[in-house]
Backbone bond lengths (Angstrom), bond angles and torsions (degrees), N, CA, C in turn:
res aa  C-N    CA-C-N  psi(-1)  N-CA   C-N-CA  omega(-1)  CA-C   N-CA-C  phi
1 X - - - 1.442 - - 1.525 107.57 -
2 X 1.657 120.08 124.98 1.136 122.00 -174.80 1.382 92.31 -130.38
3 X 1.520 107.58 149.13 1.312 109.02 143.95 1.528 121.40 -142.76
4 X 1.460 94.10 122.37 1.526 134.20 -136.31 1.618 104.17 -138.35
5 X 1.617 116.52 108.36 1.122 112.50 155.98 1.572 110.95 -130.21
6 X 1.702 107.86 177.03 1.505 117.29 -178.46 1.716 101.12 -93.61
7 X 1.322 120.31 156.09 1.330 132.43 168.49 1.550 109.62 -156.76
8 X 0.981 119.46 122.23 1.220 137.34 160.61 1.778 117.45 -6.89
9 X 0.963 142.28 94.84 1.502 144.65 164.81 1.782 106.53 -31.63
10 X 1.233 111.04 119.03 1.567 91.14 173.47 1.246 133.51 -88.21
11 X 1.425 111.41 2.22 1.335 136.68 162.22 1.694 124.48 -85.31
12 X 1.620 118.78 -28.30 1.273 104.31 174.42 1.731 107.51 -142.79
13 X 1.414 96.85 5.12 1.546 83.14 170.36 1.486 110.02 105.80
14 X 1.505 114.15 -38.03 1.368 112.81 -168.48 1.379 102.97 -76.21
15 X 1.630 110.75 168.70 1.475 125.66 155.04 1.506 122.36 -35.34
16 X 0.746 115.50 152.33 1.786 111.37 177.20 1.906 102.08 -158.42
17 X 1.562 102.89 112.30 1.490 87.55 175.06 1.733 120.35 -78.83
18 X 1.639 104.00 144.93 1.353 106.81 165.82 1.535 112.97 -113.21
19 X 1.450 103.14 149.23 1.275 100.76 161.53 1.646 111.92 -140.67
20 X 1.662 101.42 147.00 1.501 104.50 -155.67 1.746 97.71 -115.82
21 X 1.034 137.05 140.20 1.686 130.87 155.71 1.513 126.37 -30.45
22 X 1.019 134.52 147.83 1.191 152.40 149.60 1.355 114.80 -29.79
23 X 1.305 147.93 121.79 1.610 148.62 144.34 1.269 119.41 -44.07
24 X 0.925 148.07 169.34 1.643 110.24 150.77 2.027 77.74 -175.95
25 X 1.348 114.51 -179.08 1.086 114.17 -174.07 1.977 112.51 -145.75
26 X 1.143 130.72 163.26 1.916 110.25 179.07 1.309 87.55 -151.44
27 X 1.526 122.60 146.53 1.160 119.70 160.87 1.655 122.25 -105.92
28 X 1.157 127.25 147.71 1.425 111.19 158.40 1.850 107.01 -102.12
29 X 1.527 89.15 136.02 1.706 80.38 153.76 1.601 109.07 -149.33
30 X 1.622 116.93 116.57 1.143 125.21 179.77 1.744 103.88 -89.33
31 X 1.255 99.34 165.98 1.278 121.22 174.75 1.441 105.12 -146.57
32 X 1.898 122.77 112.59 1.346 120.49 176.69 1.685 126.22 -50.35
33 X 1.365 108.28 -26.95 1.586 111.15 165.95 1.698 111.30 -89.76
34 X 0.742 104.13 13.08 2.079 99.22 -178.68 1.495 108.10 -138.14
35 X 1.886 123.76 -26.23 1.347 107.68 -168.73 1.787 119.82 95.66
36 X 0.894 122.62 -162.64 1.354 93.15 -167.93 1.858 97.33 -121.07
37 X 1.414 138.58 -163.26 1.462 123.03 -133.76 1.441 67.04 -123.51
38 X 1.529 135.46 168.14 1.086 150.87 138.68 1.929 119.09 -152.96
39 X 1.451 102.27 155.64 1.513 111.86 170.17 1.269 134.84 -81.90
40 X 1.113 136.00 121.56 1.854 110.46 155.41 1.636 114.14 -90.28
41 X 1.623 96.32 115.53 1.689 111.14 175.56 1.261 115.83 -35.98
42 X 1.279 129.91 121.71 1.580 118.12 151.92 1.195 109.00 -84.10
43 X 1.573 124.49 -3.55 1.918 103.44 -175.25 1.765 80.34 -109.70
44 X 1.194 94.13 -173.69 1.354 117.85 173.38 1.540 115.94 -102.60
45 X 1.392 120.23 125.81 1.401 127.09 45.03 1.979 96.68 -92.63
46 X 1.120 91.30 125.91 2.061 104.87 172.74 1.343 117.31 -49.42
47 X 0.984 119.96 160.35 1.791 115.39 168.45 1.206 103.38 116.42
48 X 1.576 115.05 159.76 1.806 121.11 163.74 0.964 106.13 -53.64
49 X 1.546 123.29 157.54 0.933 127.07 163.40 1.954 111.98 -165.46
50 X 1.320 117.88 147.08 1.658 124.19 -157.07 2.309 78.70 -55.77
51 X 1.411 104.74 163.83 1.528 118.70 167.43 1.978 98.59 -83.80
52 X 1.898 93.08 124.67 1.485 92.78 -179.76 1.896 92.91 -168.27
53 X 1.720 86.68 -163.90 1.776 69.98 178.78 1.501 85.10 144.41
54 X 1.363 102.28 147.55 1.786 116.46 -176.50 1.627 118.18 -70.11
55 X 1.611 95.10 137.00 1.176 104.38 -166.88 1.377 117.46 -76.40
56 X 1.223 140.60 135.66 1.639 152.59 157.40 0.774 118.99 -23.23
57 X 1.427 128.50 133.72 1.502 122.24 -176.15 1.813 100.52 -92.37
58 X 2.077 108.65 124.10 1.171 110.90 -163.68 1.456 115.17 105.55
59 X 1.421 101.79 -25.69 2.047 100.50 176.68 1.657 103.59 -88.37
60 X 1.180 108.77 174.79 1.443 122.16 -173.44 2.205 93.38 -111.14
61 X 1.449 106.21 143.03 1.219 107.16 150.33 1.791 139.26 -1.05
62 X 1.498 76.75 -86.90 1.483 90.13 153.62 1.675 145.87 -72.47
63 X 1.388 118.29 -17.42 1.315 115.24 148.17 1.639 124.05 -71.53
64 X 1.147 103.49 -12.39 1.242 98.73 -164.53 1.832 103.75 -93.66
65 X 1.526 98.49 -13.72 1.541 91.87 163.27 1.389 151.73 -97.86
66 X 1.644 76.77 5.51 1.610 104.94 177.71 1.559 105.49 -100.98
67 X 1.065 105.08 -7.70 1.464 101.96 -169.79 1.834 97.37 -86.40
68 X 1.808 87.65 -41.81 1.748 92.22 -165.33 1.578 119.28 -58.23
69 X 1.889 95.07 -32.32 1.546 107.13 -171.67 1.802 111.83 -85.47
70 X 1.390 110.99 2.22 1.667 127.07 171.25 1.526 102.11 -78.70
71 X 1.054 103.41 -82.14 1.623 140.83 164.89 1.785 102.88 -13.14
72 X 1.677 116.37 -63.41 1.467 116.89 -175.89 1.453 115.36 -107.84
73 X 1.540 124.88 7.31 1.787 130.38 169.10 1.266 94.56 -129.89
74 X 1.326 144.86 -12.15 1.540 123.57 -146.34 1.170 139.60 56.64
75 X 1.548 107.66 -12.11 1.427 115.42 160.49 1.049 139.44 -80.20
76 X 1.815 129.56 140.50 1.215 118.41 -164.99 1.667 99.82 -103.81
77 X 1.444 103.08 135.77 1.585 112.33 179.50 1.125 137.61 -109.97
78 X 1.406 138.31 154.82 1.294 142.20 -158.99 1.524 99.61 -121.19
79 X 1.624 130.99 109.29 0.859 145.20 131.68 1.579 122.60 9.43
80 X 1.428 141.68 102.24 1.467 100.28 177.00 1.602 111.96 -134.80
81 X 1.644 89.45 -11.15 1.830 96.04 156.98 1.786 89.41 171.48
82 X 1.232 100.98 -177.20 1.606 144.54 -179.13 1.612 115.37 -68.25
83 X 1.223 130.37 81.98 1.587 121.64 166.44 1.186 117.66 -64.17
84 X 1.474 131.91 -48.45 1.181 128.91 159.84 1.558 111.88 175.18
85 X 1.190 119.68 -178.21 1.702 132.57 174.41 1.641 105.33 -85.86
86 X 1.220 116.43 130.87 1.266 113.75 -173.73 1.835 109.65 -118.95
87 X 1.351 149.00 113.40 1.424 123.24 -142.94 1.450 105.96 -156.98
88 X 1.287 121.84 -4.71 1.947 138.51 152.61 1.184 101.76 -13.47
89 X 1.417 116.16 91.87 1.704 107.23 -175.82 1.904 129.67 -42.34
90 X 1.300 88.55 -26.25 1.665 132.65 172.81 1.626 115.78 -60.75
91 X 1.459 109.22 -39.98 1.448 105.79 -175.33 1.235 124.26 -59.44
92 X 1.299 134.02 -14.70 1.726 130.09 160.39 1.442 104.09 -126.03
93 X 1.803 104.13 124.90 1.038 104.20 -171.11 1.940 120.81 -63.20
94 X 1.541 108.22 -17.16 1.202 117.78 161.21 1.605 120.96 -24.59
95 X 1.414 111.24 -97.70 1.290 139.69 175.82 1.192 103.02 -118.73
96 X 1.997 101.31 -176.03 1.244 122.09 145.69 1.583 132.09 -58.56
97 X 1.108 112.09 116.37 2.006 111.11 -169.18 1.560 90.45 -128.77
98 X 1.363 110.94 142.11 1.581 125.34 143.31 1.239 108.45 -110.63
99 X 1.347 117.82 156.24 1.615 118.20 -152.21 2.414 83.14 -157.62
100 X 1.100 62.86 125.13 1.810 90.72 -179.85 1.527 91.40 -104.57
101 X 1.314 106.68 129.92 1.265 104.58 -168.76 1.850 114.18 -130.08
102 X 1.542 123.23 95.48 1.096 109.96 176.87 1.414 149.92 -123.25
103 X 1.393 145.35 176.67 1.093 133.66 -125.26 2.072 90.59 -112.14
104 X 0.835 94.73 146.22 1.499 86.85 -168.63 1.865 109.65 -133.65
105 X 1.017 117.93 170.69 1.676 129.85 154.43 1.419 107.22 -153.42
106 X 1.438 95.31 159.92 1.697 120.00 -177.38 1.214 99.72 -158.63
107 X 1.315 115.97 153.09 1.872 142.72 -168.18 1.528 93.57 -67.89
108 X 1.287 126.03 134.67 1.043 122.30 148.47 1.498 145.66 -15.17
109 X 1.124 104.17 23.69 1.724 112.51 167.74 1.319 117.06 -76.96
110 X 1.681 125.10 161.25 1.019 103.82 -167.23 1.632 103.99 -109.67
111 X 1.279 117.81 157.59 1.700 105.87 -179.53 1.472 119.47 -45.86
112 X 1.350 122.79 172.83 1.416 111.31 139.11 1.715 95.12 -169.21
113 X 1.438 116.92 136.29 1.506 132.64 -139.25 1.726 104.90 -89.38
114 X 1.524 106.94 104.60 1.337 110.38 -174.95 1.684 94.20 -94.60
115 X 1.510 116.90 -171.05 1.481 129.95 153.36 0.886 102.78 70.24
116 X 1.379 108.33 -149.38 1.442 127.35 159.57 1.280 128.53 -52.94
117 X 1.459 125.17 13.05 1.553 141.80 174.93 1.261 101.11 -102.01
118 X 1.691 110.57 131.40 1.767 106.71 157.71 1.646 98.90 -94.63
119 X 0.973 125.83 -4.30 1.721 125.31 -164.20 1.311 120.51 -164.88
120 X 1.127 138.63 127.66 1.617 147.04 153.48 0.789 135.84 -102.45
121 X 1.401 135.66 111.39 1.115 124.89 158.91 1.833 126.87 -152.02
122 X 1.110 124.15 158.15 1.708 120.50 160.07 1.115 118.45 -38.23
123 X 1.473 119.54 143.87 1.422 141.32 157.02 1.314 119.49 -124.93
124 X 0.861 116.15 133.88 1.607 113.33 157.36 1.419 139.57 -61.80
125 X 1.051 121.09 126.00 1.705 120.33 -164.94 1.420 101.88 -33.44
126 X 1.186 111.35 -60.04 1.455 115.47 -173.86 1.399 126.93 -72.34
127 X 1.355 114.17 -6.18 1.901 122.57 159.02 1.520 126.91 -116.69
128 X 1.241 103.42 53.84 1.488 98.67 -169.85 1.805 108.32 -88.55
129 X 1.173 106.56 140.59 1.539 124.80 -172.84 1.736 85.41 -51.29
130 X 1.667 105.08 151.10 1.503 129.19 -171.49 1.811 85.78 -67.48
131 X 1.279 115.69 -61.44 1.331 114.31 -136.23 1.817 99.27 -88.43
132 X 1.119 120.15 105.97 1.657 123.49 -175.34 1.123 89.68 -145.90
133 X 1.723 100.89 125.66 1.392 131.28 -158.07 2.171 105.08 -99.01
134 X 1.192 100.57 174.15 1.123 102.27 -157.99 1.862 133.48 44.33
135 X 1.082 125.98 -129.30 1.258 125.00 176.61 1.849 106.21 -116.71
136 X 1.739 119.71 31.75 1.203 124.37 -161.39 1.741 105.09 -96.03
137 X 1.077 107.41 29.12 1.775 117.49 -173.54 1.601 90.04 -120.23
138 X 1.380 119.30 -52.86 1.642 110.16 -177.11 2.000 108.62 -83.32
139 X 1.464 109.37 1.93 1.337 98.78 165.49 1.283 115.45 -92.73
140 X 1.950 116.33 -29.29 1.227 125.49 162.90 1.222 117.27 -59.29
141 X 1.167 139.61 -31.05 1.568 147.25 144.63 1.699 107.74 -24.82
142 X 1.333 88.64 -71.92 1.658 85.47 -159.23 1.648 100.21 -71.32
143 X 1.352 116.79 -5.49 1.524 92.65 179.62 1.848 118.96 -85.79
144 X 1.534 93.53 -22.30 1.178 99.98 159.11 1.720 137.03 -50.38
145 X 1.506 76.86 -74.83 1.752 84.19 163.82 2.012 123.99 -37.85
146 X 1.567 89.22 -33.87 1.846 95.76 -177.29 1.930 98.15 -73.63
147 X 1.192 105.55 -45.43 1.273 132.44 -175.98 1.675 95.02 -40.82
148 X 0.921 110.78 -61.52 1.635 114.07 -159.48 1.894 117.16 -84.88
149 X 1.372 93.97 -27.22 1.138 126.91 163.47 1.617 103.23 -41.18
150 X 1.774 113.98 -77.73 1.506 105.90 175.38 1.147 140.01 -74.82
151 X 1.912 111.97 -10.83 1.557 124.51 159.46 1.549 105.32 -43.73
152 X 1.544 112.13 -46.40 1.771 117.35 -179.86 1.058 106.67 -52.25
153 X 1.316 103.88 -58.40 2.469 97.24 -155.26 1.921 96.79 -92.62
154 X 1.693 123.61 12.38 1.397 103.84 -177.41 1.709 112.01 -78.36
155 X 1.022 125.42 149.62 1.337 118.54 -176.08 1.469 122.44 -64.48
């Protein structure tokens, strides 16, 4: 899978191929009594991994992560900010992906693994399965770290 187009050289006119990264989007959504939400892949690359998945051509960011995290838990989610841009050319062994990565909630329902999910479910920060695919262990990192961060300064 490439994505690969021609554009004009601005120096001689000819074709010139480009190729640009992947969009792609991940959500987290923790829950302090459950841990935070994760998948088990049925495609490959295998392993847990946060609910996410490339965006539509015509969708916005943010639809596309509500759609992804419907789509692979069944749950519908609420947006609630920005963890960060994630862009390690390296992080899916596939291709090149940047992965917008955001922080989410949903009502107490419980998952159950549509799509590209064979399985869903919570973990606890502190038991997360060895095998978590892509670079979604150092985003679970940093959400922690953000995580604990506002347990400190909440009143």
């Amino acid at each position: 899978m490439s994505r690969a187009f021609t554009t004009p050289c601005p120096h001689c006119g000819q074709g010139v191929g480009v190729r640009n990264p992947f969009p792609t989007v991940d959500v987290v959504l923790y829950r302090p009594q459950s841990g935070i939400l994760l998948i088990e892949r049925r495609n490959p690359p295998y392993g847990w991994a946060l609910p996410g998945g490339f965006i539509d051509y015509g969708e916005s960011a943010e639809q596309a992560a509500c759609r992804e995290a419907l789509e692979e838990t069944g749950l519908v989610v609420r947006l609630c900010g920005l963890l960060g841009v994630y862009s390690d050319p390296g992080r899916d062994p596939r291709f090149h992906t940047i992965s917008i990565v955001y922080i989410a909630e949903a009502d107490n329902g419980e998952p159950c693994a549509g799509d590209d999910a064979k399985n869903a479910r919570f973990f606890p920060l502190h038991a997360l399965p060895p095998d978590i695919a892509f670079d979604h262990r150092q985003i679970i990192t940093d959400f922690s770290q953000r995580a604990g961060a506002y347990e400190h300064t909440a009143p």
